[in-house]
C-alpha positions in Angstrom: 14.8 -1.2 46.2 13.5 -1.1 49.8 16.3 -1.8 52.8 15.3 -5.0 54.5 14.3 -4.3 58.4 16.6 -6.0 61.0 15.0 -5.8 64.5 17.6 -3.3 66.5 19.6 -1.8 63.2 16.9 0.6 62.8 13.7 2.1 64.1 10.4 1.1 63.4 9.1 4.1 62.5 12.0 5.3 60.6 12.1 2.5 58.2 8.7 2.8 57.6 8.7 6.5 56.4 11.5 5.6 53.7 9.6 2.7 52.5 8.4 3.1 48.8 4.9 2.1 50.3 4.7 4.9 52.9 4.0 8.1 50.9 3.0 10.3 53.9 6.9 11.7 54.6 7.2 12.4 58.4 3.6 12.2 59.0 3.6 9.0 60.6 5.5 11.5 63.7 2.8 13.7 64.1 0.1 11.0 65.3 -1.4 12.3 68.4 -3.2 9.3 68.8 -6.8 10.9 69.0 -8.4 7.3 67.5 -10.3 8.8 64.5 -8.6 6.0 62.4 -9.7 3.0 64.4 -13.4 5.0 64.9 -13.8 5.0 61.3 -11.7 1.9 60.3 -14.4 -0.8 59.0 -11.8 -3.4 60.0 -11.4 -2.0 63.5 -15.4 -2.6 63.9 -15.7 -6.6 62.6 -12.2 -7.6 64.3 -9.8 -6.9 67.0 -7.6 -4.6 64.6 -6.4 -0.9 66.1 -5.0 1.3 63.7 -4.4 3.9 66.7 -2.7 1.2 69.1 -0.7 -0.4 65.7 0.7 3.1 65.4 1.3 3.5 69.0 3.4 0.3 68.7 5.4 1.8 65.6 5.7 4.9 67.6 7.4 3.6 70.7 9.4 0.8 68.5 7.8 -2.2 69.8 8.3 -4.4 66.7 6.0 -7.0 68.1 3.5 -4.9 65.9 5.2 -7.3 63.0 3.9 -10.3 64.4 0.6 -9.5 65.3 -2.3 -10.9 63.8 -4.8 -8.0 63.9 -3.0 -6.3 61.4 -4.0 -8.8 58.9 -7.4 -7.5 59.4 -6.5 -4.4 57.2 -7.7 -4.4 54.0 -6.6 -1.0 52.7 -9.6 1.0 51.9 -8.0 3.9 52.9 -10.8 5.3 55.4 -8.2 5.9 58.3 -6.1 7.8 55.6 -8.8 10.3 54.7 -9.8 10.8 58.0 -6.2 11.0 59.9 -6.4 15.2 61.2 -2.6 15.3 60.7 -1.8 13.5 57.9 -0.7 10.2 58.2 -1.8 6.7 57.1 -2.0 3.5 59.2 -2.9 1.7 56.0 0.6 2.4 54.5 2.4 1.8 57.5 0.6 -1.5 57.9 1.6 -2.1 54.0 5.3 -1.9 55.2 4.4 -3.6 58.5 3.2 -6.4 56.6 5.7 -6.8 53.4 8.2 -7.0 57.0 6.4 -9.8 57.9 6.4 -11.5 54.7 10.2 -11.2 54.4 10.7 -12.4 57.7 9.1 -15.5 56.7 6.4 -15.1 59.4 3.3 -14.5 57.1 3.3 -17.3 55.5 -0.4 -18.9 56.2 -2.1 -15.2 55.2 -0.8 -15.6 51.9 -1.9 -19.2 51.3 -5.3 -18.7 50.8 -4.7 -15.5 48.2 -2.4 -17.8 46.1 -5.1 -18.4 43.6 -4.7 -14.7 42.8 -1.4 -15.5 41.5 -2.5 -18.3 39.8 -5.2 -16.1 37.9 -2.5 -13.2 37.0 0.4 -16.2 35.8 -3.0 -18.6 33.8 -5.4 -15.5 32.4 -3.1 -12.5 32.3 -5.2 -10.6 35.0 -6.8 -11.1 38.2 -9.7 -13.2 39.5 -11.2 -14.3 42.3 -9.9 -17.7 43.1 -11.7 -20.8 43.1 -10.6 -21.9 46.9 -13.2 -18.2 47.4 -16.3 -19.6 45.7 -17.6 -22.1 48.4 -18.1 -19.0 50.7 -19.0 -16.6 48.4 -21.6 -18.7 46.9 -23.1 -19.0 50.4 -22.4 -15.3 51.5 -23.9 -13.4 48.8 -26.0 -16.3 47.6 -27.2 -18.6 44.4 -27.9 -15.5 42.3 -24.3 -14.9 41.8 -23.2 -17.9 41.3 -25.7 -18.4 38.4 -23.9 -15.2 37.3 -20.8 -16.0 37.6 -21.3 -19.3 35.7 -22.9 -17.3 32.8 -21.0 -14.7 32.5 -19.9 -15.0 29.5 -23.5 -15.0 28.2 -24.5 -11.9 29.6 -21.0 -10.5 28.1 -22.7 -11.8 24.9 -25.8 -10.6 25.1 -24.4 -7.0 25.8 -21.9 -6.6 22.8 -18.7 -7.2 25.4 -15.9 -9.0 24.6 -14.4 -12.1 26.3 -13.8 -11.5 30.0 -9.6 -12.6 29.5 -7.2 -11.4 27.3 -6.0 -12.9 23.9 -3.5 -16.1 24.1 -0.4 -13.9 23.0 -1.6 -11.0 26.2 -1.9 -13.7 28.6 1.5 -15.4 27.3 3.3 -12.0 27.6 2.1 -11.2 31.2 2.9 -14.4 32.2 6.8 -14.6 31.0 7.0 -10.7 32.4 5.6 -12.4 36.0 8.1 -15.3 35.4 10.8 -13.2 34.9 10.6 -10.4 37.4 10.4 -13.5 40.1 6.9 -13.4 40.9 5.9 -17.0 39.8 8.9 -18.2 41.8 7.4 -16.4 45.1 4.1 -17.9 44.3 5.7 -21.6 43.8 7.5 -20.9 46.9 4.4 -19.9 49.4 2.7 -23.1 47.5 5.6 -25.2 48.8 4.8 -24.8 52.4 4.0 -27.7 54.8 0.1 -28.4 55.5 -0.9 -25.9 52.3 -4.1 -27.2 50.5 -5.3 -25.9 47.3 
C-alpha cells in the first residue's frame, strides 16, 4: 500500500518515485526541463496546464503543485511520456500529485462530476458514460449520436452482438467485489458532499 504524503516528512519528488503509480524509477531526476512535454501536451494547448513547470514545482518541492487546478487539466494520454528525451512522465507524477489531493480531501469538486462512473461500474458491472455527460455531449458531437446512443441496442441487433452489459449474476459479482474492497463507500462518501447535484 502507498505511504500517505505529509507536507515536510518527505520530499515531493521522492514520494512520488515510490508511488505504485510512478513507474519511471529516478527518471522524474533527470528532467532538464527542455518543455517537449508541455509542446506536445494536448492539455497544455486548450488550458493553462504545464507539464514542464508542474515538474519544476515537484522538483524544487513546492507542494503547492497539489493544490493547483491546472493539473486537473491532465487527462493521461501519455503524449508527454512518449516524448520526454530522458525518460520521465509528467502524467504519472500528476497521477500521484492528484491521488495526494484526493486524500487530502482537497479534490473533492473534480470528482463530483465523474461519480456517475461509479454508479455505472456498482449498477452494470462496467463502465459508462454518465448521464450528468449527455446534455453536452449531445450538443458537442451532435443529434447523430444521440440517436445512436438511444439505439444502440438495435444496431447491436442488427449486427449479431450481444447485449452491451453483462449478465445479472456478472454485474452482481462486480458489484459485491466494489462493495467490498471499499469502493462504493468512497463513492457514497464524495456523493455526500455539501452543494453536490446529481
Amino acid at each position: 500500500m502507498d505511504e500517505k504524503f505529509e507536507h515536510g516528512s518527505l520530499d515531493l519528488a521522492h514520494f512520488i518515485m515510490n508511488d505504485i503509480k510512478f513507474a519511471q524509477g529516478e527518471n522524474l531526476l533527470k528532467c532538464v526541463q527542455c518543455g517537449m512535454c508541455t509542446s506536445a501536451c494536448p492539455g497544455a494547448q486548450h488550458s493553462d496546464y504545464n507539464p514542464r513547470d508542474m515538474i519544476e514545482y515537484i522538483l524544487e518541492g513546492d507542494n503547492s503543485i497539489i493544490e493547483s487546478e491546472d493539473i486537473w487539466n491532465c487527462f493521461y494520454c501519455y503524449t508527454c511520456h512518449s516524448i520526454c528525451p530522458v525518460g520521465n512522465s509528467p502524467c504519472q507524477a500528476n497521477q500521484v500529485l492528484k491521488q495526494i489531493a484526493i486524500d487530502e480531501g482537497i479534490a473533492d469538486e473534480h470528482l463530483r462530476p465523474f461519480l456517475g462512473f461509479g454508479d455505472s461500474f456498482l449498477n452494470h458491472g462496467m463502465g459508462g458514460i454518465p448521464q450528468n455527460f449527455f446534455k453536452e455531449m449531445r450538443e458537442d458531437i451532435g443529434e447523430d449520436w444521440w440517436e445512436f446512443k438511444n439505439h444502440l441496442d438495435d444496431v447491436r441487433t442488427q449486427l449479431g452482438l450481444g447485449p452491451v452489459y453483462p449478465d445479472d449474476d456478472s454485474i452482481e459479482e462486480i458489484s459485491t467485489i466494489l462493495v467490498k474492497c471499499g469502493f462504493k463507500d468512497r463513492v457514497e462518501k464524495i456523493r455526500e458532499i455539501k452543494d453536490y447535484e446529481k
